[in-house]
Biotite code that builds the C-alpha atoms (Angstrom):
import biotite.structure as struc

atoms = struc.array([
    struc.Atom([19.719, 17.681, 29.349], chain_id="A", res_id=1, res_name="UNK", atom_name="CA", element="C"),
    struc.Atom([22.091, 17.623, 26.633], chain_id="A", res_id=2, res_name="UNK", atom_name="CA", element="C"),
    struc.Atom([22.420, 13.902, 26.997], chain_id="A", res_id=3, res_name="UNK", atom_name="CA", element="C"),
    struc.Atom([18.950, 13.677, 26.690], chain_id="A", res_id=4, res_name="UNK", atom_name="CA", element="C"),
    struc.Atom([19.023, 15.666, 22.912], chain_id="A", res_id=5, res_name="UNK", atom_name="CA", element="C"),
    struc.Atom([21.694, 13.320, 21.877], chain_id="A", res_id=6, res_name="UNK", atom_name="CA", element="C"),
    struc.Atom([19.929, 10.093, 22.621], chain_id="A", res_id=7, res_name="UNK", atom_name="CA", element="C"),
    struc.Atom([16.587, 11.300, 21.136], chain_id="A", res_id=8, res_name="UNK", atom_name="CA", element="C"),
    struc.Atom([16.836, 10.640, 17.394], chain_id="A", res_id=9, res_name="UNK", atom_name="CA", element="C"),
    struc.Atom([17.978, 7.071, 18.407], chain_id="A", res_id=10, res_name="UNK", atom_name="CA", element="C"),
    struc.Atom([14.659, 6.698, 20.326], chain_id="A", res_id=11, res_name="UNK", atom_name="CA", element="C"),
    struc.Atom([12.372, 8.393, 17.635], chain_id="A", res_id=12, res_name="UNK", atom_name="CA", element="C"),
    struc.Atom([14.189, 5.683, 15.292], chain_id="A", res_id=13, res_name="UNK", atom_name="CA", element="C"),
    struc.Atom([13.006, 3.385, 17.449], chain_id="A", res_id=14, res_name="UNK", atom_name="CA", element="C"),
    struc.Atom([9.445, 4.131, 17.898], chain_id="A", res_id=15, res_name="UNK", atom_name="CA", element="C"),
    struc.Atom([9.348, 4.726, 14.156], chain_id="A", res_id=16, res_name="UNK", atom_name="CA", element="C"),
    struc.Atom([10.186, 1.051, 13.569], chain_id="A", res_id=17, res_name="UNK", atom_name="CA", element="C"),
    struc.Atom([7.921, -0.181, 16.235], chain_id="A", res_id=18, res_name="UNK", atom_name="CA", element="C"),
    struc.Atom([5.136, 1.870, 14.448], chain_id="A", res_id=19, res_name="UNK", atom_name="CA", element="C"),
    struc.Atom([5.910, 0.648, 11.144], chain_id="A", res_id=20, res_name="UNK", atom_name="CA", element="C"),
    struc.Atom([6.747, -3.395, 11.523], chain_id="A", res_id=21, res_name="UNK", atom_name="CA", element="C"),
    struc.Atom([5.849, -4.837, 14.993], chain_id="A", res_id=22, res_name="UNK", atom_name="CA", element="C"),
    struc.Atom([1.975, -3.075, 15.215], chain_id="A", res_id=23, res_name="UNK", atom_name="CA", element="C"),
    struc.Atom([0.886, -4.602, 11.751], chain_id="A", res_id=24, res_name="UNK", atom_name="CA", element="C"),
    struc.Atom([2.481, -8.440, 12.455], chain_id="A", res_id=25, res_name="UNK", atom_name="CA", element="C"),
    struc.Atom([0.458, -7.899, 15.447], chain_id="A", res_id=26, res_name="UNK", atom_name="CA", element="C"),
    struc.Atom([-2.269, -7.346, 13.444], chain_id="A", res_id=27, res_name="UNK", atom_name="CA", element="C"),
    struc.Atom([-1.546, -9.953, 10.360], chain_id="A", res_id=28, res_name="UNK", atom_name="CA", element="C"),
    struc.Atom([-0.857, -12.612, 13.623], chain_id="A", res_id=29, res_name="UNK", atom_name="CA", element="C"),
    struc.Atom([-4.612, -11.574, 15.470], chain_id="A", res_id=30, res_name="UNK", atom_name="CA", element="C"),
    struc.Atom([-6.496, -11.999, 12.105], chain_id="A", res_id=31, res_name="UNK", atom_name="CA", element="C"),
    struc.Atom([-4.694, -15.533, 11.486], chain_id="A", res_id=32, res_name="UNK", atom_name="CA", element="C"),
    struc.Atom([-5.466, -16.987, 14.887], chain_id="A", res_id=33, res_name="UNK", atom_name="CA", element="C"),
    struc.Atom([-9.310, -16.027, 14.543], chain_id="A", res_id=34, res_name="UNK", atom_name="CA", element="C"),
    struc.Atom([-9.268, -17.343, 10.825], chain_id="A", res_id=35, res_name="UNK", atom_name="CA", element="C"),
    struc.Atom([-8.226, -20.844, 12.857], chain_id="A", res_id=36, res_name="UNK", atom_name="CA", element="C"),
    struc.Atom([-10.221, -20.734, 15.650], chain_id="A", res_id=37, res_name="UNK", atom_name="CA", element="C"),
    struc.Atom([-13.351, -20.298, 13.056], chain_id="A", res_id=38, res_name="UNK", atom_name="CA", element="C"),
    struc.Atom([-11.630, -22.870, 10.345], chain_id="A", res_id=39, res_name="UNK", atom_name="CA", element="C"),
    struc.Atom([-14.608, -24.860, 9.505], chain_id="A", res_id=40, res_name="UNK", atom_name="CA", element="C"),
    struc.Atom([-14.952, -28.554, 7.499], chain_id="A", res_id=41, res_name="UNK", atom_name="CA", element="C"),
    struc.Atom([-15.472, -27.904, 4.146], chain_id="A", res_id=42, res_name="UNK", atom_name="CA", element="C"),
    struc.Atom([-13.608, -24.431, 3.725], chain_id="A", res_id=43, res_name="UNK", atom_name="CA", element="C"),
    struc.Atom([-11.202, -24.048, 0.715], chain_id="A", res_id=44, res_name="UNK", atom_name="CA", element="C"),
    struc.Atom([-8.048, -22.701, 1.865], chain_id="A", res_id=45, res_name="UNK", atom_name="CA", element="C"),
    struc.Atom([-4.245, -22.143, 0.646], chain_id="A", res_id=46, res_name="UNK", atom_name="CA", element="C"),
    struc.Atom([-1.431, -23.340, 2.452], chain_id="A", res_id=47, res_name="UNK", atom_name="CA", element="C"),
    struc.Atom([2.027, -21.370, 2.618], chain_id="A", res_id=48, res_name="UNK", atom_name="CA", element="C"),
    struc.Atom([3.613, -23.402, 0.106], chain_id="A", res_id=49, res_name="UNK", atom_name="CA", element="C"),
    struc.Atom([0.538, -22.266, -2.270], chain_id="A", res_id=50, res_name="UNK", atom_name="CA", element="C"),
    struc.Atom([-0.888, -25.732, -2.387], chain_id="A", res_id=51, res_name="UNK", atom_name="CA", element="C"),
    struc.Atom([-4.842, -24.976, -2.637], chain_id="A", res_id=52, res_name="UNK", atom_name="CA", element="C"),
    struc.Atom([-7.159, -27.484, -0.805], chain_id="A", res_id=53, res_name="UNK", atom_name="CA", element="C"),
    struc.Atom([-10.932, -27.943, 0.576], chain_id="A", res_id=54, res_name="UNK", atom_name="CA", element="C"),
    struc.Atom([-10.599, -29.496, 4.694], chain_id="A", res_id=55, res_name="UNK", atom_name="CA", element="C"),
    struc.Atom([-11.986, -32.432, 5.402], chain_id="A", res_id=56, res_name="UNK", atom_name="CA", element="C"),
    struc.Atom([-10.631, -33.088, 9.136], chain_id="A", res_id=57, res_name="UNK", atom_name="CA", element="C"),
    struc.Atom([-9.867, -30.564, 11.750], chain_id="A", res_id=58, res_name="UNK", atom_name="CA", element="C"),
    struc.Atom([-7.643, -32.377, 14.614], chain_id="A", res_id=59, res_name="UNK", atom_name="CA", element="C"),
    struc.Atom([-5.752, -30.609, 17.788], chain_id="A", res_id=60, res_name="UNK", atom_name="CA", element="C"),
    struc.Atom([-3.090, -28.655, 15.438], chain_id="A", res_id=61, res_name="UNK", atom_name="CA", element="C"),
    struc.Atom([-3.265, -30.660, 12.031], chain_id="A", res_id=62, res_name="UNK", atom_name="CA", element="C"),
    struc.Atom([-6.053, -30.214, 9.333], chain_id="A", res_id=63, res_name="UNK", atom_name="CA", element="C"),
    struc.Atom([-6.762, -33.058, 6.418], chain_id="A", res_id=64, res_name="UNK", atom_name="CA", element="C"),
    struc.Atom([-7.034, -31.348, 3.154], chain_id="A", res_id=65, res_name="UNK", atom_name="CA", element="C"),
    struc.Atom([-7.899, -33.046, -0.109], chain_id="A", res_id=66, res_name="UNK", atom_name="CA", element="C"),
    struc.Atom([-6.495, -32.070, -2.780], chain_id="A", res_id=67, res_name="UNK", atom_name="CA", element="C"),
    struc.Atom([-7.084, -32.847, -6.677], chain_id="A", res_id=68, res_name="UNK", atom_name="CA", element="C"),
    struc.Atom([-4.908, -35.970, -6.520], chain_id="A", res_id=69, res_name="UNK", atom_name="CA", element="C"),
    struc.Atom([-5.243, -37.396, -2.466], chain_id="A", res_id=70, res_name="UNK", atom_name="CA", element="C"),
    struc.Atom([-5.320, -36.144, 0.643], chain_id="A", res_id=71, res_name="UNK", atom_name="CA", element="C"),
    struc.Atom([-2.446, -34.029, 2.858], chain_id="A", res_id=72, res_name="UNK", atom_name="CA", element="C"),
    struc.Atom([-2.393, -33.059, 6.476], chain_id="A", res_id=73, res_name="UNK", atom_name="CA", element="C"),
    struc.Atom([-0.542, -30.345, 7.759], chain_id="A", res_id=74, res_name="UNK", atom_name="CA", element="C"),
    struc.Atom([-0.472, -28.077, 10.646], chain_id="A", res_id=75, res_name="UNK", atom_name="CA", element="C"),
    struc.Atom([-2.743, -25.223, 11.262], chain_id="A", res_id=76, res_name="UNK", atom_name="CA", element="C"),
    struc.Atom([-0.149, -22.781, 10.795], chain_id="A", res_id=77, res_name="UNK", atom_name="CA", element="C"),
    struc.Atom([0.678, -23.238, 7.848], chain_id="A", res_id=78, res_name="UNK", atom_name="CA", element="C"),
    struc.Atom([-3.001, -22.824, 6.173], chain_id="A", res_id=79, res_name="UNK", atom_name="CA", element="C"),
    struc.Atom([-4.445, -19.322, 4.841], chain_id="A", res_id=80, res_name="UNK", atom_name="CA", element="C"),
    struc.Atom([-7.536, -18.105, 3.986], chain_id="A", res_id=81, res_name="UNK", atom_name="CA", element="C"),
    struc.Atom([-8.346, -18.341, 0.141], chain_id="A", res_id=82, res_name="UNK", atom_name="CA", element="C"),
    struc.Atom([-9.170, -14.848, -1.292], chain_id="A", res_id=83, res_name="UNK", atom_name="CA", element="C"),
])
């Protein structure tokens, strides 16, 4: 039993970091994957990098975005939803 009291605030350490940064990334991950499955032609959107574009092709796993000066593609990923 004693063994038990000893290893206890190591677990409670544990869960408390579980709690506090794996269940939101969870969440932050789930609410990116449905913003791409409902990405839609014509959608302005932000990429990581901050570059802000309007898509004009949606492929496999790269979208066309055009831009104020030409056109980029670049991977799903990497593209946010503009707030």
């Amino acid at each position: 039993m004693n063994e038990f009291l000893t290893l206890l605030p190591l677990i409670s350490v544990f869960i408390i970091f579980y709690a506090i940064l794996y269940i939101p990334q969870r969440r932050r991950n789930k609410k990116h994957k449905q913003f791409i499955s409902e990405l839609n032609i014509g959608d302005n959107v932000v990429t990581d990098s901050g570059i802000y574009g309007r898509v004009t092709t949606i492929k496999d796993n790269k979208v066309t975005l055009v831009l104020k000066k030409g056109e980029l593609e670049i991977s799903k990923q990497y593209i946010q939803p503009l707030s």
